[in-house]
Structures are given as C-alpha cells and as structure tokens.
KEVEX-952160 format. One record per residue (C-alpha): residue number from 1; residue in three letters; x, y, z. Coordinates in Angstrom, 3 decimals, decimal comma. Layout:
// residues N
{pos:NUM; code:ALA; c1:X; c2:Y; c3:Z}
...
// end
This chain:
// residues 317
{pos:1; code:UNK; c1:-123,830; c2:246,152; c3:-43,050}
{pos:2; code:UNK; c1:-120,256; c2:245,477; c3:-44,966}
{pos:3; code:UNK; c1:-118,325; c2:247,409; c3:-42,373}
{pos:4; code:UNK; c1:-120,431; c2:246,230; c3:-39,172}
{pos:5; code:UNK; c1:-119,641; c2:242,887; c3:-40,992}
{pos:6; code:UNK; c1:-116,042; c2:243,645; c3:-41,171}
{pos:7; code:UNK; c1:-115,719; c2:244,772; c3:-37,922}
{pos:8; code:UNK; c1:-117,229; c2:241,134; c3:-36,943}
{pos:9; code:UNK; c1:-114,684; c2:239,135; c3:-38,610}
{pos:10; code:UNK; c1:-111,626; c2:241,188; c3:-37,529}
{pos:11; code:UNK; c1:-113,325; c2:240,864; c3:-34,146}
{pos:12; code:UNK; c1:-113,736; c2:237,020; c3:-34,256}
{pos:13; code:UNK; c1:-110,015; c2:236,741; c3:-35,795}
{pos:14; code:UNK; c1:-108,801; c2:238,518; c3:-33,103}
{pos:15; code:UNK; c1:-109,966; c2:236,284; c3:-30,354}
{pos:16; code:UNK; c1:-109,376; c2:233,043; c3:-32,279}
{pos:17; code:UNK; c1:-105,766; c2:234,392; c3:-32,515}
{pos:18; code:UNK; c1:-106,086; c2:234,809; c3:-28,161}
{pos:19; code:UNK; c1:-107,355; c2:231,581; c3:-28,062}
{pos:20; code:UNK; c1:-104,008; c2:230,019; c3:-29,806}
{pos:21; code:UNK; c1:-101,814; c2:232,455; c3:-27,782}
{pos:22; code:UNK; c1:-103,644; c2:231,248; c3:-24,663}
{pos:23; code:UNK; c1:-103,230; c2:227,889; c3:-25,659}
{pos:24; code:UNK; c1:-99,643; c2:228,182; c3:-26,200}
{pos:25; code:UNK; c1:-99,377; c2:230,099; c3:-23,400}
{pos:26; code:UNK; c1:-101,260; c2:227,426; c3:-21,325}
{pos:27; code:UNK; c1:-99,148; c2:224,679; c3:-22,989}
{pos:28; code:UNK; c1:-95,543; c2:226,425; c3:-21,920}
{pos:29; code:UNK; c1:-97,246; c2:227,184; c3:-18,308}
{pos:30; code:UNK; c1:-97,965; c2:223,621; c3:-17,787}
{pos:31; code:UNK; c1:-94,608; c2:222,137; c3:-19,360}
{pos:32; code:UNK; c1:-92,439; c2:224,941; c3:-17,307}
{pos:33; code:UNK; c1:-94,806; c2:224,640; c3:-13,886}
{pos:34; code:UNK; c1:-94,358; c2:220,810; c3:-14,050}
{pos:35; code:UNK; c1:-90,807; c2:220,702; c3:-14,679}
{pos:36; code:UNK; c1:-89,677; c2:223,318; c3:-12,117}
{pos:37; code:UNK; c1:-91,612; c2:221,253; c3:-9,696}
{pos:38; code:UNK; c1:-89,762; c2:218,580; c3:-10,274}
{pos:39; code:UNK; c1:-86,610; c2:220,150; c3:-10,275}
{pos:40; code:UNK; c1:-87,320; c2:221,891; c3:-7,048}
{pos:41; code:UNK; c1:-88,003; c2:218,693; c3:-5,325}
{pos:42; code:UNK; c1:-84,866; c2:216,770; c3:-6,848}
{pos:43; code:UNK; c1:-82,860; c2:219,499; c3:-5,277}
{pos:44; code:UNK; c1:-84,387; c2:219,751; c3:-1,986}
{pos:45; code:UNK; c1:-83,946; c2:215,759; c3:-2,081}
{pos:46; code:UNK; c1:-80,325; c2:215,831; c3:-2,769}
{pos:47; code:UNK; c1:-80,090; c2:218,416; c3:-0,506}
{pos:48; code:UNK; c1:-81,538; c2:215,965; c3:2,494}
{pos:49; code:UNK; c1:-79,331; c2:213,645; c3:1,338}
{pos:50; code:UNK; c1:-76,273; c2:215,789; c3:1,396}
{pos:51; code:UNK; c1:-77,354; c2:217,143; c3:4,534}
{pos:52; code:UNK; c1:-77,182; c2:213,888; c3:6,664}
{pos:53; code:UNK; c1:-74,182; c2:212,573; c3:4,367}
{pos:54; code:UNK; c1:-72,484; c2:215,570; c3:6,065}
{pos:55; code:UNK; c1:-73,552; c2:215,563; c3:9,509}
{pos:56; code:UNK; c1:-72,850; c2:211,574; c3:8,973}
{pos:57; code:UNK; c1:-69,362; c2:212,315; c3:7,752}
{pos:58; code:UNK; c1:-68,778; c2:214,469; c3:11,056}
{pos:59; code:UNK; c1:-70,097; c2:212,268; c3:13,329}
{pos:60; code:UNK; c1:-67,962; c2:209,999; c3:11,721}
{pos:61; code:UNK; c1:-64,477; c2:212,230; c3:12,230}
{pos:62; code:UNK; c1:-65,303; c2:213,500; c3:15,683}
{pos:63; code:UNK; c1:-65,693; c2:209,054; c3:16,244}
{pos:64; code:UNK; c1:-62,378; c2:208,378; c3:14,319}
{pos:65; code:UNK; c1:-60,867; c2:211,305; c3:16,395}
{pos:66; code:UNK; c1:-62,110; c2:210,290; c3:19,798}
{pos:67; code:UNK; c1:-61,003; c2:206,400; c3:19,218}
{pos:68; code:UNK; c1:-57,901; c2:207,580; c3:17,664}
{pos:69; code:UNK; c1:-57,303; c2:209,394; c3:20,848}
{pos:70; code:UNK; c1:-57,707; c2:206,383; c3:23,364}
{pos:71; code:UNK; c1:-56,198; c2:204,515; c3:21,442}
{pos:72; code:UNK; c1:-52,760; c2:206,666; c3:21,121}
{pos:73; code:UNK; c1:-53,101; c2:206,889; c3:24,966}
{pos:74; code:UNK; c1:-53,195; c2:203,448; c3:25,304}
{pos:75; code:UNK; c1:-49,704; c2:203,079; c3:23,343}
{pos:76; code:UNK; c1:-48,681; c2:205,467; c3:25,658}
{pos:77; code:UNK; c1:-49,785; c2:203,703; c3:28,757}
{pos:78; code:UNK; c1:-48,222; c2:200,400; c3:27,180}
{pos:79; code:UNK; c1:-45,488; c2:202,238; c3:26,355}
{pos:80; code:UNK; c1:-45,086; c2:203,401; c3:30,042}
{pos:81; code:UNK; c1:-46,075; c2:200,305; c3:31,420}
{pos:82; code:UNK; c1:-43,564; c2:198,067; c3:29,237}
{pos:83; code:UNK; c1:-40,556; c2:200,717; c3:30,116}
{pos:84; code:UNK; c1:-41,761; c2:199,833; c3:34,362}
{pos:85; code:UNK; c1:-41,702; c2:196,819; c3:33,493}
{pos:86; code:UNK; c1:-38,372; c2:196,648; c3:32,067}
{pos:87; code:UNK; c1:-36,741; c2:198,304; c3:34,816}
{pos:88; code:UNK; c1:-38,748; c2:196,073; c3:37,613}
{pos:89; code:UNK; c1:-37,130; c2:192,579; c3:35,708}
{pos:90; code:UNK; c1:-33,848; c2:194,274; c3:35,161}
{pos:91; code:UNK; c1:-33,613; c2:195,380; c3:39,158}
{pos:92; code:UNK; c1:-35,401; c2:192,170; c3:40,300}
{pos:93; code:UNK; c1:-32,750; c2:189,892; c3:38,014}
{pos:94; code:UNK; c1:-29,940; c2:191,853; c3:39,575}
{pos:95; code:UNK; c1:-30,786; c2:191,362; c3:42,788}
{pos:96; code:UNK; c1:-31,678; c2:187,307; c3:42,498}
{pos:97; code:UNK; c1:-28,591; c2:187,180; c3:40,307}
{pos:98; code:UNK; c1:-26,710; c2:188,572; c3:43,539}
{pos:99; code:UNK; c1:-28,966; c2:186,685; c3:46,131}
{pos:100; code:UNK; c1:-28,318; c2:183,356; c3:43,611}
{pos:101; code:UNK; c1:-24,026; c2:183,937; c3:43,349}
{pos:102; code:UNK; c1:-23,897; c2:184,856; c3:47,130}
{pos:103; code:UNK; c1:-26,272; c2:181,968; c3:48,537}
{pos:104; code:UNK; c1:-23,428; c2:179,443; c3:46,100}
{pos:105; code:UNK; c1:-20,445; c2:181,362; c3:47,873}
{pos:106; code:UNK; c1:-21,827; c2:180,904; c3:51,203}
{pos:107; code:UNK; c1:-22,358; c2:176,830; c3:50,435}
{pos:108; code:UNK; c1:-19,310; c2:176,844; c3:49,279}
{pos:109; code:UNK; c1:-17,344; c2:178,573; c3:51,908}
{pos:110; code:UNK; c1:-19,611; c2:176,298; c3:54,607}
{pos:111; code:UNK; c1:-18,566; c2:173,440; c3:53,009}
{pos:112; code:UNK; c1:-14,913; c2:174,184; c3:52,686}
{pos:113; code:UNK; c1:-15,376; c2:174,911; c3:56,468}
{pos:114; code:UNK; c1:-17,088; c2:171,377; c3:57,142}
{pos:115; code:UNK; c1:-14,559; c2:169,964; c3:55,502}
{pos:116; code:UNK; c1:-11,898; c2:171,125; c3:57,573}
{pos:117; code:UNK; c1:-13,493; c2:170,467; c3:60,371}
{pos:118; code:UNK; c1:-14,460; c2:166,870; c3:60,077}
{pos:119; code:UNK; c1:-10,463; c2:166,640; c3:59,047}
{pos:120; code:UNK; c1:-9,888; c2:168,032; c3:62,270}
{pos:121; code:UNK; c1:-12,214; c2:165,791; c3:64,221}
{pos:122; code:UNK; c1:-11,201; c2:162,254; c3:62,078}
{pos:123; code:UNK; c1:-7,224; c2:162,976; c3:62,973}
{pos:124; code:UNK; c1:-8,536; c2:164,157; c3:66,779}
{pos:125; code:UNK; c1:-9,922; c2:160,615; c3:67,173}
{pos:126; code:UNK; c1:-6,619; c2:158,297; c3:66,099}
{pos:127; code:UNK; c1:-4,418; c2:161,329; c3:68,640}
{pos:128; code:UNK; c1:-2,386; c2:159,891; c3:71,061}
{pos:129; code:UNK; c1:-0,934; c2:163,822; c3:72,346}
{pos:130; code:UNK; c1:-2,767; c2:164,909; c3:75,776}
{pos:131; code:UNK; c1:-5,183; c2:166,683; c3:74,511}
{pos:132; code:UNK; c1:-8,585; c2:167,544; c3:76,510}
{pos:133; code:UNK; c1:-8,653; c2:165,715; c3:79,141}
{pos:134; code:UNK; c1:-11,433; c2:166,376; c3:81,808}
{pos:135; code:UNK; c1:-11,594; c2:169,038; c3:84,190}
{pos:136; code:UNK; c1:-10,914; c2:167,360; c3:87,683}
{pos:137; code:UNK; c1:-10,007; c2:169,175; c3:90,843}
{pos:138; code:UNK; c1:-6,035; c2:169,202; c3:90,220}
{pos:139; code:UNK; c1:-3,882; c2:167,971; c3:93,543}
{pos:140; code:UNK; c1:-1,556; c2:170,783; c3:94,645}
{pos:141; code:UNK; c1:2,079; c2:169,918; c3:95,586}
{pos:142; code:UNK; c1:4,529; c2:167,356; c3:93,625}
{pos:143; code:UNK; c1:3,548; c2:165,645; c3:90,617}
{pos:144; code:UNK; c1:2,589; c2:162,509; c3:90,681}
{pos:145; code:UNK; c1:2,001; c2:161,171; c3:86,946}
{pos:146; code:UNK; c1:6,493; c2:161,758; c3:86,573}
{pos:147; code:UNK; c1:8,411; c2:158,113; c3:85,881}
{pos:148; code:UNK; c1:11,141; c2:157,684; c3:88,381}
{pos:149; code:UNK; c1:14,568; c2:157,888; c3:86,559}
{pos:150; code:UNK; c1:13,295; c2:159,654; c3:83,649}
{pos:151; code:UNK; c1:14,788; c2:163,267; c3:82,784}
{pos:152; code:UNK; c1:12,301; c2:164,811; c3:83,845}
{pos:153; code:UNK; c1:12,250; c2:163,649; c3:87,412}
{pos:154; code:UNK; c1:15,768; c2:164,135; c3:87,160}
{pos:155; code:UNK; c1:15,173; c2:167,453; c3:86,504}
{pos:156; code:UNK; c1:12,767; c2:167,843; c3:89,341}
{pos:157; code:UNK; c1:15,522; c2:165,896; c3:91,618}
{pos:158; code:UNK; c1:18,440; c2:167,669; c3:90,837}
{pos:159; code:UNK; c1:17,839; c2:171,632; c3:90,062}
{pos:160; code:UNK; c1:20,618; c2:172,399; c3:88,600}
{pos:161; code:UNK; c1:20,188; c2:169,506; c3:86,038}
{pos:162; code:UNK; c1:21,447; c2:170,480; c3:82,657}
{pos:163; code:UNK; c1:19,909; c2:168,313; c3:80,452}
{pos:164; code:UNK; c1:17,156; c2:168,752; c3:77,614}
{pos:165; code:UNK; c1:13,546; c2:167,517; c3:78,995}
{pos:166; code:UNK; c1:11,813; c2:166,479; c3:76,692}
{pos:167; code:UNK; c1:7,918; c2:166,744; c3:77,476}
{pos:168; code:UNK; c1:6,319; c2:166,518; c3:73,914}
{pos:169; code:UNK; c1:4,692; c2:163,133; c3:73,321}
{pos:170; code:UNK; c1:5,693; c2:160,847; c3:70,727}
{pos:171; code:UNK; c1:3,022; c2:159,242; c3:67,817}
{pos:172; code:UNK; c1:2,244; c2:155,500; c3:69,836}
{pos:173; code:UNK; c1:3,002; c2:156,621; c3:72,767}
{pos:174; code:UNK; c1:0,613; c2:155,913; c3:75,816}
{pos:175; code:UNK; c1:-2,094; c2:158,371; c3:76,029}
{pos:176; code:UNK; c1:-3,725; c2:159,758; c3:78,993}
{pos:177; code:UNK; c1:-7,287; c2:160,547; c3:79,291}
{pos:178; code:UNK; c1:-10,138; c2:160,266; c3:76,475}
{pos:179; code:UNK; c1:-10,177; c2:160,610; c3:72,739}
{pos:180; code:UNK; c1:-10,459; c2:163,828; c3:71,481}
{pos:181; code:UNK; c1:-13,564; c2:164,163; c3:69,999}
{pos:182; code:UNK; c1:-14,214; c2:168,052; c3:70,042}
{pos:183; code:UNK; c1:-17,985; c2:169,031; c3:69,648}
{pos:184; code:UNK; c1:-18,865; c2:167,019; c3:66,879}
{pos:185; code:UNK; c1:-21,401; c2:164,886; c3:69,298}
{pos:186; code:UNK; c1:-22,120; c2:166,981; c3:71,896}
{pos:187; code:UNK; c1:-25,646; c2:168,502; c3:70,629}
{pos:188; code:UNK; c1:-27,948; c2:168,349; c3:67,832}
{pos:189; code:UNK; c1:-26,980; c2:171,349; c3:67,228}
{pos:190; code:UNK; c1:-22,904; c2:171,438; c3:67,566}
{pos:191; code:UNK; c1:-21,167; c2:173,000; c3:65,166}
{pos:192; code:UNK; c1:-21,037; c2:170,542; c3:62,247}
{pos:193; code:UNK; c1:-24,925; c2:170,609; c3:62,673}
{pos:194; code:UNK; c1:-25,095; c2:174,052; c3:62,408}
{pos:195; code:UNK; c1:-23,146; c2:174,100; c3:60,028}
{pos:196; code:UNK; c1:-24,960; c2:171,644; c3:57,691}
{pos:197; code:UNK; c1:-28,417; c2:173,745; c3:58,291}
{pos:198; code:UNK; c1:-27,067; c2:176,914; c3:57,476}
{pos:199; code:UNK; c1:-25,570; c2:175,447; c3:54,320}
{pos:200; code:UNK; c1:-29,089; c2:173,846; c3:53,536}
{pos:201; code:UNK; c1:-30,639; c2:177,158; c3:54,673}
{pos:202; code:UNK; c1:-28,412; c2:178,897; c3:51,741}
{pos:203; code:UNK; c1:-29,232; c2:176,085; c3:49,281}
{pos:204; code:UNK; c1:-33,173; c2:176,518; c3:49,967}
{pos:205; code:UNK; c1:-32,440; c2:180,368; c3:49,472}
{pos:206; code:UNK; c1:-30,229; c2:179,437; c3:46,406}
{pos:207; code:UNK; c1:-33,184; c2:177,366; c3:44,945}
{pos:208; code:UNK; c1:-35,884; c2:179,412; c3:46,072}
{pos:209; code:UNK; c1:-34,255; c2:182,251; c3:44,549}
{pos:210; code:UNK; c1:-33,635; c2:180,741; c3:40,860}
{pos:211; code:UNK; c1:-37,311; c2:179,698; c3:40,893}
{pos:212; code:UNK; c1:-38,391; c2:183,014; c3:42,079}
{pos:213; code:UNK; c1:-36,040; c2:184,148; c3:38,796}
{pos:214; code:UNK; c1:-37,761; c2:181,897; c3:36,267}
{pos:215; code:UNK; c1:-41,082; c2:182,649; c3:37,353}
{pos:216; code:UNK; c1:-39,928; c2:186,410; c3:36,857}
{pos:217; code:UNK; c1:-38,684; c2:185,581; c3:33,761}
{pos:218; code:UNK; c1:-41,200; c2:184,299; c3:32,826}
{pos:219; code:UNK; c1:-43,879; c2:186,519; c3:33,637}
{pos:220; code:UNK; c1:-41,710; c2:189,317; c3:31,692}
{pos:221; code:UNK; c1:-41,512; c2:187,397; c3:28,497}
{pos:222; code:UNK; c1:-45,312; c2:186,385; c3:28,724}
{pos:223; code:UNK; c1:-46,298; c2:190,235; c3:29,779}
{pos:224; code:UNK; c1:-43,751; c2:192,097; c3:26,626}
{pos:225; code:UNK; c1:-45,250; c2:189,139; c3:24,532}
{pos:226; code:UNK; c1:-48,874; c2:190,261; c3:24,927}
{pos:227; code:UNK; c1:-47,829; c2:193,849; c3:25,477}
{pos:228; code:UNK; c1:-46,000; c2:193,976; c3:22,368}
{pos:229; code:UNK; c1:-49,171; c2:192,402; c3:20,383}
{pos:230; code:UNK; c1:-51,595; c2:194,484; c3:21,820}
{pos:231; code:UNK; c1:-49,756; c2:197,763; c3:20,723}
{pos:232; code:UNK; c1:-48,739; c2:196,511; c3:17,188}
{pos:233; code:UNK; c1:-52,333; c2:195,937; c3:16,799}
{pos:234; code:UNK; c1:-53,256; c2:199,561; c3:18,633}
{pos:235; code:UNK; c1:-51,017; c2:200,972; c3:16,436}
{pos:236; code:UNK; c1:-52,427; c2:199,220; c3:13,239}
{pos:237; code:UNK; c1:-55,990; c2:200,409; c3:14,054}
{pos:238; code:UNK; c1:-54,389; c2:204,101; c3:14,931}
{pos:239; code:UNK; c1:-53,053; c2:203,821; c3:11,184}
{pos:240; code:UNK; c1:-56,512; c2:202,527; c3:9,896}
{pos:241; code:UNK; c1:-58,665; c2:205,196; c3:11,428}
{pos:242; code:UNK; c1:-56,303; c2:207,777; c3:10,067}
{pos:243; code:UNK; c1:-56,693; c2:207,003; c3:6,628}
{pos:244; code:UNK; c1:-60,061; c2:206,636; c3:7,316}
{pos:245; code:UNK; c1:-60,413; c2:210,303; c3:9,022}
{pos:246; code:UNK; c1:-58,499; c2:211,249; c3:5,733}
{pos:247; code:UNK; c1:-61,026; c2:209,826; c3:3,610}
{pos:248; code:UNK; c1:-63,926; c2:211,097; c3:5,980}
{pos:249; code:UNK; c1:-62,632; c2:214,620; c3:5,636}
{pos:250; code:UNK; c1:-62,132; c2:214,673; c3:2,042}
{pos:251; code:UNK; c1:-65,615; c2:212,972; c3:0,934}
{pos:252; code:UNK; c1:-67,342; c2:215,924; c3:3,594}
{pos:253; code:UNK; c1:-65,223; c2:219,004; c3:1,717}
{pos:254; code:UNK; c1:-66,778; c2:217,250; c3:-1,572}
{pos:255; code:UNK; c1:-70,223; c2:216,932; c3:0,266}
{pos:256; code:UNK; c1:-70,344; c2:220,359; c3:1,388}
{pos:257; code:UNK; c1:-68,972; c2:221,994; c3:-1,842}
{pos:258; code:UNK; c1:-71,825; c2:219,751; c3:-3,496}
{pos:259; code:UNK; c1:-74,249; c2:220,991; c3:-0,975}
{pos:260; code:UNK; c1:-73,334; c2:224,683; c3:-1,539}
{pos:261; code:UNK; c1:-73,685; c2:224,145; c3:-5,464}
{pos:262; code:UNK; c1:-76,776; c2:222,405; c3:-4,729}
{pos:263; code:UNK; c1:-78,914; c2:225,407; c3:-2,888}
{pos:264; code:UNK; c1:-77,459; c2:227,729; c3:-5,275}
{pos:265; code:UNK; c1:-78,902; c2:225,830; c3:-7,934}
{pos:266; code:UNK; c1:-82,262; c2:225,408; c3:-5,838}
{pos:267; code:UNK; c1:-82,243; c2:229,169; c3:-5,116}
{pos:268; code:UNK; c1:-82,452; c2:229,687; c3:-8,422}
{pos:269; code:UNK; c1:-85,627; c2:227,017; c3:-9,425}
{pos:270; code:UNK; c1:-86,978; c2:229,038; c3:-6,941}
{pos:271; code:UNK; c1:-86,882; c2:232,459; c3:-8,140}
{pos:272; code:UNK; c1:-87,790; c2:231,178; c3:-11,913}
{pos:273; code:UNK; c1:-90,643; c2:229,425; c3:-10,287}
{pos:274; code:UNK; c1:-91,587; c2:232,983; c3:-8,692}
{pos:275; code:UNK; c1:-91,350; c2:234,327; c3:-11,753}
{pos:276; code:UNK; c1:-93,627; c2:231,388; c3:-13,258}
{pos:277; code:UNK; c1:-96,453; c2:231,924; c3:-10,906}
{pos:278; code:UNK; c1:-97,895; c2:235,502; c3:-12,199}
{pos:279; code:UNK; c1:-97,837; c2:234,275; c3:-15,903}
{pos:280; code:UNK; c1:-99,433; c2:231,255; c3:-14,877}
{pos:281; code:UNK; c1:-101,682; c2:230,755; c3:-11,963}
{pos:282; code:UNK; c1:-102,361; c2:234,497; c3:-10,730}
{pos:283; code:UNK; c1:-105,058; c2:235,139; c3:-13,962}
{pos:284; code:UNK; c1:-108,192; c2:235,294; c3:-12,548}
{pos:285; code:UNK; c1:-109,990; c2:232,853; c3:-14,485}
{pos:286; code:UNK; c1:-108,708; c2:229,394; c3:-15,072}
{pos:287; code:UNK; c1:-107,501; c2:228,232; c3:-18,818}
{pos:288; code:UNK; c1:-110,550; c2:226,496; c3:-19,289}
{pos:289; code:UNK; c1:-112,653; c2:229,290; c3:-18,138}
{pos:290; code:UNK; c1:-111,101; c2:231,908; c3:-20,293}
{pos:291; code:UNK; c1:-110,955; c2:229,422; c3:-23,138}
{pos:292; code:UNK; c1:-115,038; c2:228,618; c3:-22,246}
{pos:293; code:UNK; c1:-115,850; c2:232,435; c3:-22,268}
{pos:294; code:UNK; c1:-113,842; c2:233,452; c3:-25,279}
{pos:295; code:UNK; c1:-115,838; c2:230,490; c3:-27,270}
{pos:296; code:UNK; c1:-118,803; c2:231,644; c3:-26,073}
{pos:297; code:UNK; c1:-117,772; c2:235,206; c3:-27,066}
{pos:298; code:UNK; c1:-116,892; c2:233,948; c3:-30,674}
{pos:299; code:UNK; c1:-120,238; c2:231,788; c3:-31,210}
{pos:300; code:UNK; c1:-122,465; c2:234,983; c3:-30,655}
{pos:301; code:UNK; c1:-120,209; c2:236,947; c3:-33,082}
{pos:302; code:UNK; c1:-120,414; c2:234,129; c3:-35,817}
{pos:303; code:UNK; c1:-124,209; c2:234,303; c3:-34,786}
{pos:304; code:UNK; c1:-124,227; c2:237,905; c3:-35,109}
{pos:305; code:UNK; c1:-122,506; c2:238,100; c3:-38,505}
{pos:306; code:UNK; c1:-124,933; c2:235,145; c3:-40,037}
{pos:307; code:UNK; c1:-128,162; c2:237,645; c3:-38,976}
{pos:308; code:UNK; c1:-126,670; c2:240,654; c3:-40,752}
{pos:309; code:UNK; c1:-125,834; c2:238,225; c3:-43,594}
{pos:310; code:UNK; c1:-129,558; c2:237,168; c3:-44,055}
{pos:311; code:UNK; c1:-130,597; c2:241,066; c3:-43,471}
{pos:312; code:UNK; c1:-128,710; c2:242,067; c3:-46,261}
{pos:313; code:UNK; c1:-129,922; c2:239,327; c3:-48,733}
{pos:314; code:UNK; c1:-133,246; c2:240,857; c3:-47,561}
{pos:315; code:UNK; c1:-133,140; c2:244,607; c3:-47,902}
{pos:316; code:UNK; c1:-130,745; c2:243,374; c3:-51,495}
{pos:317; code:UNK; c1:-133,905; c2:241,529; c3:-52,713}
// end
C-alpha cells in the first residue's frame, strides 16, 4: 500500500499545484481581459472624438475659405465700384465746373451788354440830332422844311454856290420829330427784356448747377465714407479668418497625426486582446468549473489515501 499511497500524494500534489497555476492563471486573465477592455474602449472613444474634431476642423476651413472668398470679392467689387465712382464725380465736377464758369461769363457778358444799351437808350432820350423820325409818305419835288436865306437854300438857289453847307445839327438846337427811344418799350419782350431773362435764365443754370455740384459732392464724400468703412472692415475680417484658417489647418494636421497614432495604438489592443481570448475564455469549462472538478478530484484522492491508511493499520495488526 506504501507505493499506491505514494502515488496518491504525488497525485493530489500535482493537482493542488494546477489549482494555484489555474488560479494565477485565472487572476492574470481577469486583470489583462479587464484592462484591455478598457483600453480598447478609451481608444475607440478618442478615436470618435478625433474623428468629428477633424471633420469639424474641415468643415470649418472649407467655411473660412468660402467666406474668405466673398468677402475678397466684395473688396473687389468696392474696389471697382469706388474707382466708377471716382471717375463719375471727377467727369460730373468737370463738366458743372464748366457749365458753372460759362453760365458767370454769359451773365457777365449780358450784363456788360445791358449796360451799354441802357447808355445808349438814356443819351437817345436827352438827343436833339434827327434821329428816327416816323415813316410818313415823303412829298416828292422841292424841300420844304429849308429856312429862306440860310446856306443851304442858298445852295439850292444858286448852283454854283461855293460855300460850306453845313447840315449837321448842333447840341440845343430845335429838334424835329420824337425822342429817340429805340426798343426799350416797344414789347415785353424787346431787347432789354430779353436780355434780362436770358441773364436770369444763366443765373438759374448757374445756381442750379452749383447745387447740382454740392449734392454731387456730397453724395461722393458720403458714398467713399461708407465705402471706405465697409472694406477696412472686409478686409479686417479677411485678415481674421486667415489666421483662423491657419490655426484650423494646423490643429487638423495635429488631429489627424493624433488620429493615425491613435488606431495604431488600438490595432494593437486588438491583436493582444486576440491573443488574450484562447488563454482565457476558449477552455471549455469555466474557472469555477475546473476549479469545482479538480476539488472534487482531490477530496476522493484524500478519501482514497485515508481507506488504504486504515487497511494497512489492519492487515499491520
């Protein structure tokens, strides 16, 4: 029975020794299992994240590069529009300069001409020559308006007269017929009346004209004023969104150099967790069950090994 005995022991060491192994075993399954879980589903969740951080970030540059866009063609179009706008005041101010320095020479040179006139007219009244008389059927055949005894009817008397006639009219003199009064009354619209609404005509153009200007003017200013705001402020949000899209661009090379790192990393959780799974799940029997079993195996042994003991004493006695 001491060998059969032997055999026992060596048997029942031997799986108490499995048991430990398994337990170990067990214990490095569980710790490994549960933390490459956990690492597996870090990494998928910082892939997620990285994932939409980069299709975020793109969003974001194709955004910055679209506004960006717009907005550098609305520079342009301000750009285009100001430069119109230039030339429009610059041709417009020429020509109301022109229509302004024209309408004054034209009041002036009426003016000058008014004044002669009414010169003309005031000494025409206070004349004593013969000067416009009416139109009346004239008498053919001597004259009748020559003083007896005067050279000039001497002259008419005597043919052969000699003498200097003198037929010019002195200043006090009698005069015959009406004042001289030209066509300063005749009409509304005589000459010194035309006259005076042409020269107002020229001064409603002249004023018309520099108002016309002013408004111009000021349109311009108000129009560059705006114009000029609205780019600097364009051109400040052009700036803005580059440095941004510089940013953007820079943050998604990081992201996606991250993201790269980041599956390589998970790639390989997942093949140690491949590796994992045959030493600890595909067994058979579960922990407990082998753990169950190999007790059970043990207890009959022990039982075993206490029968031969007492069958020993016996066959000893």
């Amino acid at each position: 029975f001491a060998k059969v005995k032997k055999m026992i022991d060596a048997l029942i060491t031997r799986l108490m020794e499995e048991a430990n192994q398994d337990a170990q075993h067990e214990g490095f399954c569980d710790t490994e299992m549960g933390k490459s879980k956990i690492q597996r589903t870090k990494l998928n969740e910082e892939i997620d994240a990285l994932t939409a951080e980069i299709e975020e970030g793109k969003a974001n540059i194709l955004k910055l590069t679209d506004e960006t866009a717009a907005l550098t063609q609305d520079v342009q179009d301000l750009d285009k529009a100001m430069g119109e706008a230039f030339k429009i005041r610059q041709a417009d101010k020429a020509r109301n300069t022109e229509t302004i320095a024209d309408a004054k020479a034209a009041q002036k040179a009426i003016q000058a001409a008014i004044a002669v006139l009414k010169d003309f007219y005031a000494k025409a009244s206070t004349a004593t020559a013969f000067i416009q008389i009416k139109d009346e059927p004239r008498a053919w055949g001597l004259k009748t308006d020559v003083k007896m005894g005067s050279e000039e009817w001497n002259a008419l008397a005597n043919p052969n007269f000699e003498g200097t006639v003198d037929k010019g009219h002195k200043e006090g003199m009698q005069t015959f017929g009406e004042t001289e009064m030209g066509q300063q009354d005749e009409a509304r619209y005589g000459v010194l009346s035309l006259l005076e609404v042409i020269q107002s005509d020229f001064a409603n153009l002249q004023a018309d004209t520099e108002a016309a200007e002013a408004s111009g003017a000021e349109s311009y200013e108000r129009f560059m004023a705006e114009s000029t705001k609205n780019k600097a402020t364009k051109m400040q949000k052009i700036e803005l969104n580059s440095a941004d899209k510089t940013e953007a661009e820079a943050k998604l090379h990081t992201d996606t150099a991250d993201l790269k790192a980041t599956q390589d990393e998970l790639l390989a959780a997942e093949r140690y967790y491949k590796n994992l799974v045959p030493q600890c799940m595909d067994q058979g029997m579960t922990f407990e069950e082998r753990t169950a079993a190999r007790q059970a195996e043990i207890n009959s042994l022990k039982e075993a090994l206490n029968l031969l003991g007492g069958a020993a004493e016996a066959t000893a006695a």
